[in-house]
Each structure stands twice: as C-alpha cells, then as structure tokens.
C-alpha positions in Angstrom: 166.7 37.5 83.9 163.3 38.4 82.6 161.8 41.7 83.3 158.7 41.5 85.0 155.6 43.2 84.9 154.1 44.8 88.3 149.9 44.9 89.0 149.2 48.7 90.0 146.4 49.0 92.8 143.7 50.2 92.4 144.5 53.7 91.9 144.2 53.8 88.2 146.8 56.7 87.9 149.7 55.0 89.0 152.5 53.9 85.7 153.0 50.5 85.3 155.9 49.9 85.3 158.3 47.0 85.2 161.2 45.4 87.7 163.5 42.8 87.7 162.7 40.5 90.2 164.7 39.0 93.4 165.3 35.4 92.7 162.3 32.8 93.7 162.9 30.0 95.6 162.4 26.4 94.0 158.4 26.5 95.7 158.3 30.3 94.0 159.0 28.6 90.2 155.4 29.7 89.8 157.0 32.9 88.4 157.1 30.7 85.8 160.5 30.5 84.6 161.3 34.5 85.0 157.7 35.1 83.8 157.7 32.6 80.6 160.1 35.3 78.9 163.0 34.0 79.6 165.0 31.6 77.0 165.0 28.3 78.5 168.2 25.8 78.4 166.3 22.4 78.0 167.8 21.0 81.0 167.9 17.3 80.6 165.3 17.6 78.2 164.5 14.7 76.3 164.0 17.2 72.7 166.8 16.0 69.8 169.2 18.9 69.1 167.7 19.4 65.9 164.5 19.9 66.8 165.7 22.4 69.5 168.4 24.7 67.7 165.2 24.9 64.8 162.8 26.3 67.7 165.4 28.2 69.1 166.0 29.8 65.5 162.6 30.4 65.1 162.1 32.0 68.1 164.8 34.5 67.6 164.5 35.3 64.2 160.3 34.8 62.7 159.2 37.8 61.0 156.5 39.2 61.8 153.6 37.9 59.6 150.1 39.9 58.2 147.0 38.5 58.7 143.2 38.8 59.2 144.1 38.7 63.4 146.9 41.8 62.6 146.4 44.9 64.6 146.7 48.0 62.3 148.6 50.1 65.3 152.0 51.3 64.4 153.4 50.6 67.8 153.7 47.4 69.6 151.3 45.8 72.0 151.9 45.6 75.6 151.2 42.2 75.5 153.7 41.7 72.6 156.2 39.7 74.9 159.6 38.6 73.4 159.3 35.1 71.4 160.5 32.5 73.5 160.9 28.7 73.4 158.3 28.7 75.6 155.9 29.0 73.1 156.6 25.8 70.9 154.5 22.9 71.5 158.0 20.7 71.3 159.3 22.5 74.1 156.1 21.2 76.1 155.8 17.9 74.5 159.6 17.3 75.2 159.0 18.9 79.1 155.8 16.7 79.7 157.6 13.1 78.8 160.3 13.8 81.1 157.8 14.8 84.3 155.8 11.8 83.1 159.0 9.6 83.4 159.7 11.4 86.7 156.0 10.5 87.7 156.6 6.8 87.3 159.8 6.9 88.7 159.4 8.6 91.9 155.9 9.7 92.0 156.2 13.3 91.5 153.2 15.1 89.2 155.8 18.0 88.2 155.6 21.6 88.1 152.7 23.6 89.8 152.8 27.1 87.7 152.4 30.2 89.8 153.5 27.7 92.7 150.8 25.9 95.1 150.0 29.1 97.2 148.2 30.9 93.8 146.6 27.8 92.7 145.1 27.1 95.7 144.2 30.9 95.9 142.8 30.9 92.3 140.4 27.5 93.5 139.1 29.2 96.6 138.9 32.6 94.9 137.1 31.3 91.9 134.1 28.9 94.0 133.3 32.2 96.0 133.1 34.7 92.4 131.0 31.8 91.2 128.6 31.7 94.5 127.8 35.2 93.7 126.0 34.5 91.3 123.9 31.5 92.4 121.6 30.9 95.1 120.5 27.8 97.1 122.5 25.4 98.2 126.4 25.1 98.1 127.4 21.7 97.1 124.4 22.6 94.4 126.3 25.6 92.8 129.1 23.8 92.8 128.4 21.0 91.0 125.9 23.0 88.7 128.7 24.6 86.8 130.5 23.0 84.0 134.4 23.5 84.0 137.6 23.8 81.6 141.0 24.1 82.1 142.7 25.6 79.0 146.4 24.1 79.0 145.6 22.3 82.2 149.3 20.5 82.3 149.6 17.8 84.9 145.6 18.7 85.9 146.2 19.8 89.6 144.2 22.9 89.1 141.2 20.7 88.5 142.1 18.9 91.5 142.0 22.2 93.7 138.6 23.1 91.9 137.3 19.4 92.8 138.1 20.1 96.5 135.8 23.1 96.6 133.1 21.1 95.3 133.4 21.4 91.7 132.7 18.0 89.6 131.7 18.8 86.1 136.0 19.0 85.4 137.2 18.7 81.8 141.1 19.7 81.3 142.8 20.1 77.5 146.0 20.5 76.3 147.7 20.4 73.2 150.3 18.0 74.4 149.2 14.1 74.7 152.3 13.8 77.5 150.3 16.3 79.3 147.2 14.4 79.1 148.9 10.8 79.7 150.1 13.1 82.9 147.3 14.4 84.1 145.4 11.1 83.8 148.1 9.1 85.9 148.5 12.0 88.5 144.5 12.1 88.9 144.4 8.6 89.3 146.5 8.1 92.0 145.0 10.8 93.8 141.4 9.6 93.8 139.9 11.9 91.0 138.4 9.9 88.6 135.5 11.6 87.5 138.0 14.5 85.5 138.0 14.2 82.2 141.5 15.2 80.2 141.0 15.4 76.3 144.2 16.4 73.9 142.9 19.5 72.0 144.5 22.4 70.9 142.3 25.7 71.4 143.6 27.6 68.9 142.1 25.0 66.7 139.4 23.3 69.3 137.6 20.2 68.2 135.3 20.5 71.7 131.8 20.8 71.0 130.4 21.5 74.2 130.5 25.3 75.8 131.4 25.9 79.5 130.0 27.7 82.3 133.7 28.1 83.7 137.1 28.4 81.7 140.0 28.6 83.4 143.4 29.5 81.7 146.5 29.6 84.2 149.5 30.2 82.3 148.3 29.1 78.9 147.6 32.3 77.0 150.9 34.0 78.3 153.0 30.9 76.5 150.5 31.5 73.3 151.5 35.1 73.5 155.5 33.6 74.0 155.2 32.0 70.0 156.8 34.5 67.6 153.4 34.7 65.7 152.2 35.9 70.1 150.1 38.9 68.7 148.3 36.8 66.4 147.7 33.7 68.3 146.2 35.5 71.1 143.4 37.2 68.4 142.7 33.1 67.3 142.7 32.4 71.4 140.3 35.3 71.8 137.8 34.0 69.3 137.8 30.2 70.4 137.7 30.9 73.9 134.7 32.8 73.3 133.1 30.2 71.4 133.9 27.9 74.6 132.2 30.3 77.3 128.5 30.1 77.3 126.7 33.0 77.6 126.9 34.7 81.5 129.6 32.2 82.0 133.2 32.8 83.5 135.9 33.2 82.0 139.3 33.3 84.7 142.8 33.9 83.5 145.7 34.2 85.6 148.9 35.3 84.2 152.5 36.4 85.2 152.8 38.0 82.1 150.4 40.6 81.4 148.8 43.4 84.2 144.9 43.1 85.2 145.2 46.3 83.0 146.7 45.2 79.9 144.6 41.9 80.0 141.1 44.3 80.4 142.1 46.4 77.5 142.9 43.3 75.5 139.6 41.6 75.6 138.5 45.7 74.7 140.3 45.1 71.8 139.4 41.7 71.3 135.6 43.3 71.6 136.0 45.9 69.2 138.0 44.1 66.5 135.0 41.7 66.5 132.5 44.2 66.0 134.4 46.1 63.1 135.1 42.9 61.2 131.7 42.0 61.7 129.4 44.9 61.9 131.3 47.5 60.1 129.4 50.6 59.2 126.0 49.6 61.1 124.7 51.8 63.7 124.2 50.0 66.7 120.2 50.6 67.7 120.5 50.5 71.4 122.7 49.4 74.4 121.1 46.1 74.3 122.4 45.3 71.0 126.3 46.6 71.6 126.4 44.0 74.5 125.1 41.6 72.2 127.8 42.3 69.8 130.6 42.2 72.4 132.3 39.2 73.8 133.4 39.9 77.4 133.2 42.1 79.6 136.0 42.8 83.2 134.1 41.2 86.5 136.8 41.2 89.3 140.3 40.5 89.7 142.4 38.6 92.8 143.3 41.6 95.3 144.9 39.0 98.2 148.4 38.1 95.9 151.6 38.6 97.6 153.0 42.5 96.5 156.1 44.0 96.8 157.5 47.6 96.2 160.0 49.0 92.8 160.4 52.3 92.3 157.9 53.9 94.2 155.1 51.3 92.5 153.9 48.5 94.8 153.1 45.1 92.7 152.7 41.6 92.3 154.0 39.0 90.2 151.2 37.7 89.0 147.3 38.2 88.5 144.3 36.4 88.1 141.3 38.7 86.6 137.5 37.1 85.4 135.8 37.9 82.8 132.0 37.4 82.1 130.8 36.3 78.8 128.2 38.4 77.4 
C-alpha cells in the first residue's frame, strides 16, 4: 500500500510526516487508488498486454531526463512521487472506455476521485471563496465567473459547480473516452450548457483564459509520469497562461501537503523570474508581483483528519491560489 501524506494544522512547526493508511471503503476510493502511487493491476482493463507491460516498464525504469523545466537541487523534491502507471495517458484512455461501456450498460458515470463527500465540499467551498470577492447579487457572481476543469474525467465536478450556480462550465481532458463520458453522463442528467473539449494542458490548444481553474486529481497523476518533476514545471506555465489575471486557481490533491503545494508554486514563481529576468533589479514591490505567477489564498480546513504518530492529518487537501 501507498504511503500517504498527512496535512499539518495550522501550526506551522509541526513535521509532516507520512502514514500508511487504514483501508477505504469502496465510497472512500477517493483516496485515489492509495493516493495515485500505488502500481495499479488493470483490472479488467480493456489495454492490450503490450501496451501495458511497455508502460509498466517505463514506469519502473525511465531515467531521469535534463531539461529547461530541471530543478538544479541535489536532493529530490517532495513532490517527486514514485512513477506509476497512473501517469500514462493509456492507462486512462484504456480506464475511460471501459466506464464508458459501463455507462451504457447500466448507467453508471464511474469513479468520483476523492469520493462524493470532497467533491461536493470542494463545490460549496469554492462558490463561497469566490463570493468573497464579488459584490451584488448571488446568482450574478455566479454566473459572472468563467470556469475550467483540468482533467475533468466523467465531468461531475462541473456538475457540483453548476448546482451552486455556476454556468460558464468548460471541462478538458486529454482522453477523448473521457470527454465521450463526460458528454453522455451530463446529458442524461440535464446539464447541457457544459462544454467538454479533448485538450491536453501540458500542450493546451485553448485560447480563452479563465476566471476559475479547477484541478482535482490531475496534477498529482502528471506528477505520477516518470518525467513527474518536469511535467509539473510545463503544468505550471500553462496553467498560468489559463488563469486570468485575479482569477482562481483551486487544486485539490491526495498527493502533495497544502505545504508542499505552496512552496511549489514558490518555486514555480521564482524559476520564472530567473529564467526570465535574471540579473535585473526589481524597482519596487509592484513590479515583483508583476513578475510572479501565483500567489497562496486559502486552503479547505473542514476535511475529515485523523491522528499518526502524534501528527493529526488528512488525506487529502484542496488549497487556491490567486493569479497575480
């Protein structure tokens, strides 16, 4: 089993630490498959053995690679998780045909990552963070604010946004069995007006920005590829061509800590400034925000916790950013 990693509260000085968690119920599969890490066995999986023993291979075995995105720190990343399967898009192509076969079979839209409980919360959590920052009336704010869902899978995120008022709902994902999924799923439940677009944001061919980008689960299976460390730079720098400036930008992840995920995008922020500004003096405040790409605005404080050695936890976290 996966190890997991714990949120800390908000005392600062407690150690993160990790713990191996008690097993989740089928309704608790949000943990995501032992927190995306762990290898997965195909099930009934529709992938030809070929394709599958060449993923698995790769994911056991792909050197490390340099690159523009490398970090220059001898040690690894926190967010460095171990390759997995889980970050292949056959894996996901191969998973979405055989929920879209379930679909027509027996009417059942597949998984729901992180479990129904923490998307719901992530829905109702994300219209009030947005309300803060609009005035007038409610349906109005609502339906002011244009939204995507990176990686939305089988769309019922959007669907949970929609019933808090939301309507300007776009969902991507790299796979097209996602998207044929997503379509049939919103269909039958009455929300037509989403709109679910194959696209692959580490290569986006979107030209619109967005006041609200929601990732649930998407940059912890980038992070599962064995190129992880480099993927997440590229997700870094299309997501923040996505985001328009003072929008939101809300990731939940079972994966990374609110920590590790705040001094990511600090990294992300200064990487971008030193490939791009090195050896210029920054005049004023004014122009260092200007140069940076996000900055930490709140996090989900209501998840489920339990206790491992002394450190109480949850299993997963959904933090915003703001785009600057």
């Amino acid at each position: 089993m996966a190890a997991m990693r714990l949120q800390p509260e908000e005392n600062d000085l407690i150690q993160e630490t990790r713990a191996a968690p008690a097993a989740a119920s089928d309704d608790e599969r949000s943990v995501a498959a032992d927190s995306w890490s762990v290898k997965s066995d195909y099930g009934s999986s529709a992938l030809d053995d070929d394709q599958r023993q060449a993923d698995a291979d790769v994911a056991a075995s792909f050197p490390a690679t340099a690159s523009d995105y490398s970090s220059d720190k001898d040690e690894s990343d926190a967010n460095e998780a171990e390759a997995s399967i889980l970050g292949f898009q056959s894996y996901w192509d191969s998973s979405y045909a055989e929920d879209l076969t379930n679909f027509q079979l027996h009417g059942h839209p597949g998984e729901v990552w992180f479990g129904e409980e923490v998307m719901d919360t992530i829905a109702s959590w994300t219209k009030n963070l947005c309300m803060k920052t609009e005035t007038g009336n409610v349906s109005e704010e609502m339906s002011s604010w244009s939204v995507l869902d990176l990686g939305t899978g089988n769309g019922l995120l959007l669907q949970a946004l929609a019933k808090q008022g939301f309507s300007d709902l776009t969902g991507t994902d790299y796979s097209e069995g996602a998207i044929d999924l997503a379509k049939k799923v919103a269909t039958r439940d009455g929300f037509t007006n989403i709109n679910f677009l194959v696209d692959d944001v580490l290569e986006t061919k979107l030209d619109r920005k967005f006041k609200l980008v929601m990732d649930k689960g998407t940059l912890d299976a980038i992070g599962l590829h064995p190129d992880g460390p480099v993927k997440r730079m590229m997700y870094w720098d299309s997501v923040a061509n996505l985001v328009v400036p003072g929008g939101i930008l809300v990731i939940t992840s079972c994966n990374s800590t609110r920590n590790e995920l705040v001094q990511e995008v600090e990294n992300f922020n200064q990487k971008r400034f030193g490939i791009k500004y090195l050896n210029q003096e920054l005049a004023n405040e004014t122009d260092k925000k200007e140069k940076s790409a996000f900055k930490y605005l709140d996090h989900v404080r209501t998840y489920p916790t339990f206790k491992f050695g002394g450190v109480e936890g949850s299993r997963v976290c959904t933090v915003a950013f703001c785009r600057l």
